[in-house]
Backbone of each chain as ProteinMPNN parsed JSONL, in Angstrom:
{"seq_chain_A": "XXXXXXXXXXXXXXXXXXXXXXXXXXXXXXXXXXXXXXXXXXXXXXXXXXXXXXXXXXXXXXXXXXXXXXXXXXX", "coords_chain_A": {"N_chain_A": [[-8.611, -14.073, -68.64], [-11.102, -14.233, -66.512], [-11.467, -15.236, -62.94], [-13.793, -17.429, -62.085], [-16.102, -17.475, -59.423], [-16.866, -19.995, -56.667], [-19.594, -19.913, -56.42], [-19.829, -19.137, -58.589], [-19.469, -21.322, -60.77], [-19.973, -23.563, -59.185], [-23.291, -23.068, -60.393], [-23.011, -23.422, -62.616], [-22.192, -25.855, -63.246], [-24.72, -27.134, -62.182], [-26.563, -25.96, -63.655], [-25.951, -27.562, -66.277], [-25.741, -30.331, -65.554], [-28.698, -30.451, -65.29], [-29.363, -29.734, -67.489], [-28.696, -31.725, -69.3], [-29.883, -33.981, -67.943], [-32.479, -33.804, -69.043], [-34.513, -31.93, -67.847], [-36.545, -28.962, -67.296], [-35.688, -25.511, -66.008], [-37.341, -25.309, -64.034], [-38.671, -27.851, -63.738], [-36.965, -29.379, -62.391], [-36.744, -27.883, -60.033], [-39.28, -28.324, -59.003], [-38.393, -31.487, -58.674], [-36.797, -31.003, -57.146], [-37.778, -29.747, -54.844], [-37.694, -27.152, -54.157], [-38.365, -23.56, -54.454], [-38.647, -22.387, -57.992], [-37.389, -19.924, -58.508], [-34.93, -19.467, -56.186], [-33.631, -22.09, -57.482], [-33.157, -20.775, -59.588], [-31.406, -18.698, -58.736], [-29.223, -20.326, -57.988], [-28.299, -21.546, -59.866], [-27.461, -18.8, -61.486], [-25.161, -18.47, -59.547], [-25.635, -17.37, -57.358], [-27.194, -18.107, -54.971], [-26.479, -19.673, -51.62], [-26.183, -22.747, -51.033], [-26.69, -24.83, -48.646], [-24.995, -27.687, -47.03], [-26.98, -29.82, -46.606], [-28.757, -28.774, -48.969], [-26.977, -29.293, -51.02], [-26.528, -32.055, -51.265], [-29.316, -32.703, -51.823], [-30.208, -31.711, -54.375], [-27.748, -33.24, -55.883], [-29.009, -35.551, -55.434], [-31.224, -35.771, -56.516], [-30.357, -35.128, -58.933], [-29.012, -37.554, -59.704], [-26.426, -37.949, -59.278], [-23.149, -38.304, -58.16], [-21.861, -36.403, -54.943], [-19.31, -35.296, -55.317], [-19.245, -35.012, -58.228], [-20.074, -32.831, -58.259], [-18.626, -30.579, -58.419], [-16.585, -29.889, -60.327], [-13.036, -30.422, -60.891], [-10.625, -27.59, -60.962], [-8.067, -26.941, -61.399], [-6.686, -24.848, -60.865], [-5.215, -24.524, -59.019]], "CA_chain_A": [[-9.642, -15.018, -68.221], [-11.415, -13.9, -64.698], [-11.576, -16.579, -62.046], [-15.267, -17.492, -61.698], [-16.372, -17.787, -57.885], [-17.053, -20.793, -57.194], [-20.877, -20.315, -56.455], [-20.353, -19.654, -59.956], [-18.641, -22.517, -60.808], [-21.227, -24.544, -58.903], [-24.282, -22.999, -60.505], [-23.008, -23.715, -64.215], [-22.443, -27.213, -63.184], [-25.989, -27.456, -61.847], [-27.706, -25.831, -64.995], [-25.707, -28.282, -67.093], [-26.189, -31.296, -65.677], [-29.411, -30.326, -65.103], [-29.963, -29.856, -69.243], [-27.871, -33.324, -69.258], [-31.057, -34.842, -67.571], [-33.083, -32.916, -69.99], [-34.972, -30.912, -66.994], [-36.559, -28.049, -67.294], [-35.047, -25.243, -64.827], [-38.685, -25.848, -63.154], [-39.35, -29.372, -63.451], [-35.679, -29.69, -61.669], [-36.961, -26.82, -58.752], [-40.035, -29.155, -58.467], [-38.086, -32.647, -58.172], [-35.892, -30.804, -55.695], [-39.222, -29.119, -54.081], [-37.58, -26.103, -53.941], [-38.712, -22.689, -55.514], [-37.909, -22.007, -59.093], [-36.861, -18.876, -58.189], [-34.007, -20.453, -56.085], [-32.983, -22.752, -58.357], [-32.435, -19.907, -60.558], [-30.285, -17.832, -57.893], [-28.223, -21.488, -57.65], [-27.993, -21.57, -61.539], [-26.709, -17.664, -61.42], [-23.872, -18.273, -58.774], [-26.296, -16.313, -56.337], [-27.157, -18.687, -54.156], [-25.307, -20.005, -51.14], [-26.901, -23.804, -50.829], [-25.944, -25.506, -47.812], [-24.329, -28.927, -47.748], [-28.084, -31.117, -46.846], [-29.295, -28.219, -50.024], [-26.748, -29.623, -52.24], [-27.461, -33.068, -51.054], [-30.638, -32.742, -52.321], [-29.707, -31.463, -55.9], [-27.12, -34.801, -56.182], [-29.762, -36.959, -55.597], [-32.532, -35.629, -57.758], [-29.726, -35.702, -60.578], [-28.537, -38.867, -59.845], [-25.014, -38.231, -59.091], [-21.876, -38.126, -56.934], [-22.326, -34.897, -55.075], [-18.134, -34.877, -55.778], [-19.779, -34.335, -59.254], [-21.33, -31.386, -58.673], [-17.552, -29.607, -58.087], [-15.292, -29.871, -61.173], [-11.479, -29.751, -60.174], [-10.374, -26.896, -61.528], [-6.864, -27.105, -62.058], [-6.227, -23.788, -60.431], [-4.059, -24.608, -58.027]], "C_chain_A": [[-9.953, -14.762, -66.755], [-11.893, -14.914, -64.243], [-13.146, -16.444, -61.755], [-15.215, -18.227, -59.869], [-16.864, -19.541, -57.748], [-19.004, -21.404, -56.882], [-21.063, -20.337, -58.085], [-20.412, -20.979, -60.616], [-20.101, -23.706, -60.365], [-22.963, -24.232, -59.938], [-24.274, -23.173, -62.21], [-22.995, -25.46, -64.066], [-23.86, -27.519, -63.122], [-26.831, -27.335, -63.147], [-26.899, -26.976, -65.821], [-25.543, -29.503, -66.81], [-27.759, -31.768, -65.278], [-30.442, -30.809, -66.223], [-29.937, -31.308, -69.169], [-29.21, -34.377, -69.092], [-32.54, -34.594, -67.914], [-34.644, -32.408, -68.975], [-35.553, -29.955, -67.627], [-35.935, -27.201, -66.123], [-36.557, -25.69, -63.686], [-39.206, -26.812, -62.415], [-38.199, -29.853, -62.766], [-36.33, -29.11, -60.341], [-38.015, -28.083, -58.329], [-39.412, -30.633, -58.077], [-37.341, -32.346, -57.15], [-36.668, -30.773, -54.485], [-38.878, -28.107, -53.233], [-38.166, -25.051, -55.119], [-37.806, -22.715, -56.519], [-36.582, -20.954, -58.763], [-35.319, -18.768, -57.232], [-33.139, -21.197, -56.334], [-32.343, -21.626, -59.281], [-31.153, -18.918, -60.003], [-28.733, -18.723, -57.976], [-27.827, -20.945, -58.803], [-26.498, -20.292, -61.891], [-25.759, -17.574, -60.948], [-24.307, -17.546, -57.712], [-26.315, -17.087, -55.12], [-25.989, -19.374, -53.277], [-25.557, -21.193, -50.492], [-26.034, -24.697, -49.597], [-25.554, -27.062, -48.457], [-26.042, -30.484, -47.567], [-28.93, -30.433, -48.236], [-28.301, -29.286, -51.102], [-26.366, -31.088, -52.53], [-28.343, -33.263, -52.258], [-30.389, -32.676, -54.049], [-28.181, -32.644, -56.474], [-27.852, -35.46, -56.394], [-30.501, -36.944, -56.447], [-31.821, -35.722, -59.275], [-28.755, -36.881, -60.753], [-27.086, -39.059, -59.935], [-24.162, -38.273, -57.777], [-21.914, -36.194, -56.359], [-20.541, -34.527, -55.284], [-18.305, -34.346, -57.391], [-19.884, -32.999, -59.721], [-19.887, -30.215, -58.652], [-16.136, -30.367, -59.267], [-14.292, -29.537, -60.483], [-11.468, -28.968, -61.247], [-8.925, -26.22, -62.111], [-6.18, -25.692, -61.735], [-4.685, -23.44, -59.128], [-2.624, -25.261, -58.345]], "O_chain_A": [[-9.142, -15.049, -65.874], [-12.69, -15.595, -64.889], [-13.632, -15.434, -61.246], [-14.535, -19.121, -59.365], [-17.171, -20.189, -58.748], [-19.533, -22.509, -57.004], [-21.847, -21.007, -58.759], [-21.456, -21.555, -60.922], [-20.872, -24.363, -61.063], [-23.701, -25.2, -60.12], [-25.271, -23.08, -62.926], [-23.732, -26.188, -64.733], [-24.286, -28.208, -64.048], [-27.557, -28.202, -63.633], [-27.878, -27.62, -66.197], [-25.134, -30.136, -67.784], [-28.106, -32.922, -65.026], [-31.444, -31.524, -66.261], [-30.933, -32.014, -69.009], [-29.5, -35.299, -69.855], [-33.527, -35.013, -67.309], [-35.756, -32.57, -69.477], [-35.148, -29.895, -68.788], [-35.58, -27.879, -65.159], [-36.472, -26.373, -62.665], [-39.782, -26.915, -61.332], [-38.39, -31.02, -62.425], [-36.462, -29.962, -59.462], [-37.668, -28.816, -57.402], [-39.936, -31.089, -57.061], [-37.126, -33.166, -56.257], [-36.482, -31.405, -53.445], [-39.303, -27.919, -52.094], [-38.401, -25.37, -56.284], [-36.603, -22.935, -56.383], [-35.361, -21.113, -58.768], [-34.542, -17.907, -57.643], [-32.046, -21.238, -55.768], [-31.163, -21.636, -59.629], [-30.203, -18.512, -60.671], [-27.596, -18.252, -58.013], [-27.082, -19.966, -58.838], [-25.336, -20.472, -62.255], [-25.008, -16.743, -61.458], [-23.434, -17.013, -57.027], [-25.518, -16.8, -54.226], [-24.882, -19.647, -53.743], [-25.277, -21.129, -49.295], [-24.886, -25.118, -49.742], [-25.663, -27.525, -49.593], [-26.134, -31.576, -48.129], [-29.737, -31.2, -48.762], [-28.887, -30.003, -51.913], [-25.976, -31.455, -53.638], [-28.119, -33.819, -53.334], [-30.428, -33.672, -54.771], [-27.817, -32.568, -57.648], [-27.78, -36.154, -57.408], [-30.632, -37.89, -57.223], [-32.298, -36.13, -60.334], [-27.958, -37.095, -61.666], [-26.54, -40.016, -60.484], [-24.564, -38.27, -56.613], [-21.966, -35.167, -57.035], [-20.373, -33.317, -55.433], [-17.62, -33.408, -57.798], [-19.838, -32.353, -60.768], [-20.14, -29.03, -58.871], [-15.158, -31.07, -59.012], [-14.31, -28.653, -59.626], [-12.026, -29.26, -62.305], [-8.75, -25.33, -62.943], [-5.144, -25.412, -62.337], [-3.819, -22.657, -58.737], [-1.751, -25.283, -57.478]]}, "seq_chain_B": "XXXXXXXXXXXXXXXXXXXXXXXXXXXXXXXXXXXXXXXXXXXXXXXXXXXXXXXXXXXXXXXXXXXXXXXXXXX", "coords_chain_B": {"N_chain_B": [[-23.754, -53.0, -42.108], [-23.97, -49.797, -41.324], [-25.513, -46.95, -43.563], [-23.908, -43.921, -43.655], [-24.6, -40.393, -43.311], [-24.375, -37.649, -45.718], [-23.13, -35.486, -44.376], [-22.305, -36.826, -42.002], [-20.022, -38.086, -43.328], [-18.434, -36.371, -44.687], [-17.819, -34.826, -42.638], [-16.299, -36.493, -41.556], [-14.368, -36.31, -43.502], [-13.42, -33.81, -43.079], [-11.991, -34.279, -41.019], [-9.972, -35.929, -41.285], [-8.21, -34.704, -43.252], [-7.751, -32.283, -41.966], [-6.435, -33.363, -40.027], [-4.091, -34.861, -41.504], [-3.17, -32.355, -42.403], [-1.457, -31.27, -39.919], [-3.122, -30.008, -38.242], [-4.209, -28.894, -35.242], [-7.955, -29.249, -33.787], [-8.405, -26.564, -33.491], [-6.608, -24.884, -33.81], [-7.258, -25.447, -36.11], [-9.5, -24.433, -36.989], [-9.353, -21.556, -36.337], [-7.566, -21.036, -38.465], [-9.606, -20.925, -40.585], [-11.287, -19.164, -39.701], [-13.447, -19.011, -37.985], [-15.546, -20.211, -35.145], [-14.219, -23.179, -32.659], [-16.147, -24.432, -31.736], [-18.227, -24.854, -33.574], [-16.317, -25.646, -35.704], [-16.156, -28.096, -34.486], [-18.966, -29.563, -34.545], [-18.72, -29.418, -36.677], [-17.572, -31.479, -38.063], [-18.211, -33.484, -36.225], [-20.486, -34.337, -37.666], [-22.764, -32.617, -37.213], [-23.142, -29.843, -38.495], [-24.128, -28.153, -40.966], [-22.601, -26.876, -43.095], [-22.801, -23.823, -45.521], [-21.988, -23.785, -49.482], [-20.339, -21.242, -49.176], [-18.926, -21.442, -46.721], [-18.056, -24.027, -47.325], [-15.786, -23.881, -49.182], [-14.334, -22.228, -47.874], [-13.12, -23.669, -45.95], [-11.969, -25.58, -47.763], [-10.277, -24.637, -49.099], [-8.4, -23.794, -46.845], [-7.658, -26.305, -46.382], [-6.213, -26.541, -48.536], [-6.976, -27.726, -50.948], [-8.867, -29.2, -53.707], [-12.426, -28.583, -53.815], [-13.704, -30.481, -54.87], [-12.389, -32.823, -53.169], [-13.475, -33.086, -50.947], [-15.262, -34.213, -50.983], [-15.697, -38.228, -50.986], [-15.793, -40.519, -53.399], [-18.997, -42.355, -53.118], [-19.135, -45.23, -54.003], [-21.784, -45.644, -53.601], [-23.884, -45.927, -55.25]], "CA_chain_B": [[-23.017, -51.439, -41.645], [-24.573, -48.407, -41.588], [-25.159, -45.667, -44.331], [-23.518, -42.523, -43.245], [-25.27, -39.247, -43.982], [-23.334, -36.795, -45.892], [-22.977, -34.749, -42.854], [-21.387, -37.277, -41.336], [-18.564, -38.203, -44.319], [-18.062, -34.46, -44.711], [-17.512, -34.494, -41.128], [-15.139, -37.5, -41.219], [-13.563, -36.202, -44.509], [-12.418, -32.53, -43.229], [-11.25, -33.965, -40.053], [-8.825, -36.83, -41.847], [-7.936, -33.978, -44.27], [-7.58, -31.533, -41.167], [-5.428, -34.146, -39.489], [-2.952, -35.079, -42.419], [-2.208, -31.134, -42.573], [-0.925, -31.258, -39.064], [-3.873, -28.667, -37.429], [-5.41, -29.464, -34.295], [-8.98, -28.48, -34.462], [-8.861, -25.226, -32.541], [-5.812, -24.332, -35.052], [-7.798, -24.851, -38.155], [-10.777, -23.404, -36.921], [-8.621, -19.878, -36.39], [-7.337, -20.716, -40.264], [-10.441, -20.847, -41.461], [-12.155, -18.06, -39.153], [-14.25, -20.081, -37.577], [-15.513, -20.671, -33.628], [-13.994, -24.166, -32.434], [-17.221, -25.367, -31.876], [-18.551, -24.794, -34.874], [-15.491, -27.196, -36.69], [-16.785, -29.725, -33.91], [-20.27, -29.83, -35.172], [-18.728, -30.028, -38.736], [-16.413, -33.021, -37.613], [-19.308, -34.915, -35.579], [-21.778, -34.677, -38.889], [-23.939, -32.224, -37.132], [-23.022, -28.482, -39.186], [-24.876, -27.764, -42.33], [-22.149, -25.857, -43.556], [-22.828, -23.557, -47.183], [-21.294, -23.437, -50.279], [-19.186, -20.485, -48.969], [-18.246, -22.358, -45.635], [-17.388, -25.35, -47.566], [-14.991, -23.061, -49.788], [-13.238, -21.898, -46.882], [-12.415, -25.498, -45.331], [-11.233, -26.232, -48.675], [-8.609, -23.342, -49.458], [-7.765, -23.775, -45.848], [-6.686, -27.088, -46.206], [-5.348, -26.182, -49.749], [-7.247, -28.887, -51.346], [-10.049, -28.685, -54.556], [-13.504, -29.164, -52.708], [-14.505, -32.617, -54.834], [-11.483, -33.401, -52.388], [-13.754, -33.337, -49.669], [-16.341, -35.187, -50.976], [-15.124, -38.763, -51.263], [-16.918, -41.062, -53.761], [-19.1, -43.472, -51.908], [-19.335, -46.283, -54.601], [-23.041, -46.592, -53.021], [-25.054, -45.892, -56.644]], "C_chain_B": [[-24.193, -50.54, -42.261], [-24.966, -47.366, -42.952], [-24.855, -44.401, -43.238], [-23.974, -41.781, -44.067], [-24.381, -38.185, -44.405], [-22.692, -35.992, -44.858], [-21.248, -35.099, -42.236], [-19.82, -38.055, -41.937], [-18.483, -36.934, -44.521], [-17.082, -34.317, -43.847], [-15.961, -34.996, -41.41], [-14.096, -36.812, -41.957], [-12.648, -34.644, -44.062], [-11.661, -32.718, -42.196], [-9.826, -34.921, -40.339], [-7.952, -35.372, -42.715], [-6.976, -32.793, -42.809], [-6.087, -32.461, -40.575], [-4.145, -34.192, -40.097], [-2.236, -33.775, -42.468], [-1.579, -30.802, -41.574], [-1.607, -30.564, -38.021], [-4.439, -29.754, -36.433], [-6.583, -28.636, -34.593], [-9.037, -27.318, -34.165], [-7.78, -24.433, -33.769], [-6.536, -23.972, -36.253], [-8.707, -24.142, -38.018], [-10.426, -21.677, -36.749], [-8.56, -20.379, -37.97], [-8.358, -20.165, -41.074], [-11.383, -19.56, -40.644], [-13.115, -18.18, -38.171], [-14.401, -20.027, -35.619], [-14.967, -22.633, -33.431], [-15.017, -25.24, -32.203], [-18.096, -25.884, -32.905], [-17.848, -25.608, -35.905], [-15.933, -28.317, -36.043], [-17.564, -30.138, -34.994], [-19.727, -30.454, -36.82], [-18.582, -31.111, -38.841], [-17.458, -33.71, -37.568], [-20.416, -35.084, -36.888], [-22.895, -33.86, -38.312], [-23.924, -30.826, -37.962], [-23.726, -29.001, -40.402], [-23.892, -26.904, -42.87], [-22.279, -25.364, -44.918], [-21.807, -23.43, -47.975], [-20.217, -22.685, -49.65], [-18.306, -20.999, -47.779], [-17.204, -23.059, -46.028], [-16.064, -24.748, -48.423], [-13.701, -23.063, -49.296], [-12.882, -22.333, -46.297], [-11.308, -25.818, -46.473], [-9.676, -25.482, -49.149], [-8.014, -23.5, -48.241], [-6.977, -25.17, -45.517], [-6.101, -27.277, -47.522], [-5.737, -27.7, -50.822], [-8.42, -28.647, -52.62], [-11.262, -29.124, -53.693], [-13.83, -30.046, -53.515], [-13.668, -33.382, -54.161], [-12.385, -33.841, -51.06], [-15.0, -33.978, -49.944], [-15.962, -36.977, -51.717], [-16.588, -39.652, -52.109], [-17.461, -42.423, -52.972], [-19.367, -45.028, -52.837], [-21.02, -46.653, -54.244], [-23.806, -46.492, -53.892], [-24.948, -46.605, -57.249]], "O_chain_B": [[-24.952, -50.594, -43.228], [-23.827, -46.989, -43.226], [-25.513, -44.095, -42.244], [-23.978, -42.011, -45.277], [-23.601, -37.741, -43.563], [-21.473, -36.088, -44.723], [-20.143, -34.582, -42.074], [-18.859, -38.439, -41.271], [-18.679, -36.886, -43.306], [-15.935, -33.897, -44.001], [-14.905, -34.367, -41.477], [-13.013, -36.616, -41.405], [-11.546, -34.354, -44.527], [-10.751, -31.92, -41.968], [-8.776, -34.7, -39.735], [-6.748, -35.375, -42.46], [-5.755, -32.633, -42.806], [-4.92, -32.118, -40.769], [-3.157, -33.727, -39.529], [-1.008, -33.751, -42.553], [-0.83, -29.868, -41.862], [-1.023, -30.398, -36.95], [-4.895, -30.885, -36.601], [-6.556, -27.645, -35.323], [-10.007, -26.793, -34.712], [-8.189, -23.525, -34.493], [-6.579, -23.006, -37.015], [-8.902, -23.196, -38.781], [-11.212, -20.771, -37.028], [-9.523, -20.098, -38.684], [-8.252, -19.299, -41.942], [-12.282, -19.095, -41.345], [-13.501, -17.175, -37.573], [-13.409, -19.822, -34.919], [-15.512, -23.364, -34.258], [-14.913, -26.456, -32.367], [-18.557, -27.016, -33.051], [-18.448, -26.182, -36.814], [-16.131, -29.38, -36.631], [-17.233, -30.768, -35.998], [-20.065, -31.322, -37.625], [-19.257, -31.842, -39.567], [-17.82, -34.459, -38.476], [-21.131, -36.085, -36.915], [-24.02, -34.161, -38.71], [-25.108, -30.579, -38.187], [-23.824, -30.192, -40.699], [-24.448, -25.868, -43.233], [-21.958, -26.198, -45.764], [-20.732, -23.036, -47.522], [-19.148, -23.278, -49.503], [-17.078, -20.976, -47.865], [-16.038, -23.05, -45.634], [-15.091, -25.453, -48.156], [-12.608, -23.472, -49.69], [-12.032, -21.721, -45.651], [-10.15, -26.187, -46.274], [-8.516, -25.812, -49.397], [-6.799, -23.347, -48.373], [-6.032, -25.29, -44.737], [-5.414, -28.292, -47.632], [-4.913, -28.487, -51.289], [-9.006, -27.591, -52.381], [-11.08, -30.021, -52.87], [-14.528, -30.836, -52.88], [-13.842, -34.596, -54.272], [-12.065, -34.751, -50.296], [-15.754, -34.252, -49.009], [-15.952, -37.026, -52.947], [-17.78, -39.61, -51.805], [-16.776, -43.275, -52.407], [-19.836, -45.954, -52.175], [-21.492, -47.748, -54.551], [-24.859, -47.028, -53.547], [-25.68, -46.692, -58.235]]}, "name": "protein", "num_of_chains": 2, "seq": "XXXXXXXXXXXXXXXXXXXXXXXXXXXXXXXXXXXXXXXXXXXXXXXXXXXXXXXXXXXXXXXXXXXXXXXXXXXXXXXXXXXXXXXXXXXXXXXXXXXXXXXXXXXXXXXXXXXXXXXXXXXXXXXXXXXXXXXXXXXXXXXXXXXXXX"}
């Protein structure tokens, strides 16, 4: 089992509570009022979203941004 | 009272966290790689630090990062 990074980590959370709030990846980029294109880098584990970026993506999905970071039980 | 801006519970949260592990700030800021001024800013709520930043606070104080985001009961 290979340790996912944890932009990965973050960017599977994002697409899935993204679905959760039955989003498109688009109509999410637009409530953020960031590019799609962006959103999709997040999604991928590409992106490297600061902390007022991932702010922003808490609020538009209506959670705890402690949410947005599953423990992972790795330690 | 106030709302505090993530920033500034971030701030608060790595320097309680920082504290409890015994580092002064100039210490952790070597742990983590970091210029000393640069953990200020984090501390006072003014850094934006990214995903990968926030990473490397968190392994440095050996903690999961939804550790450093405390929930604020404010939703």
């Amino acid at each position: 089992m290979s340790k996912q990074t944890l932009r990965q980590r973050f960017g599977v959370r994002i697409r899935q509570l993204r679905e959760e709030a039955g989003y498109s990846q688009e109509a999410f980029a637009d409530a953020c009022g960031y590019a799609r294109s962006y959103m999709s880098r997040i999604e991928r584990g590409l992106g490297n979203p600061s902390l007022d970026a991932i702010e922003v993506l808490a609020n538009a999905l209506q959670v705890e941004v402690a949410e947005l970071f599953p423990i992972t039980g790795s330690r």
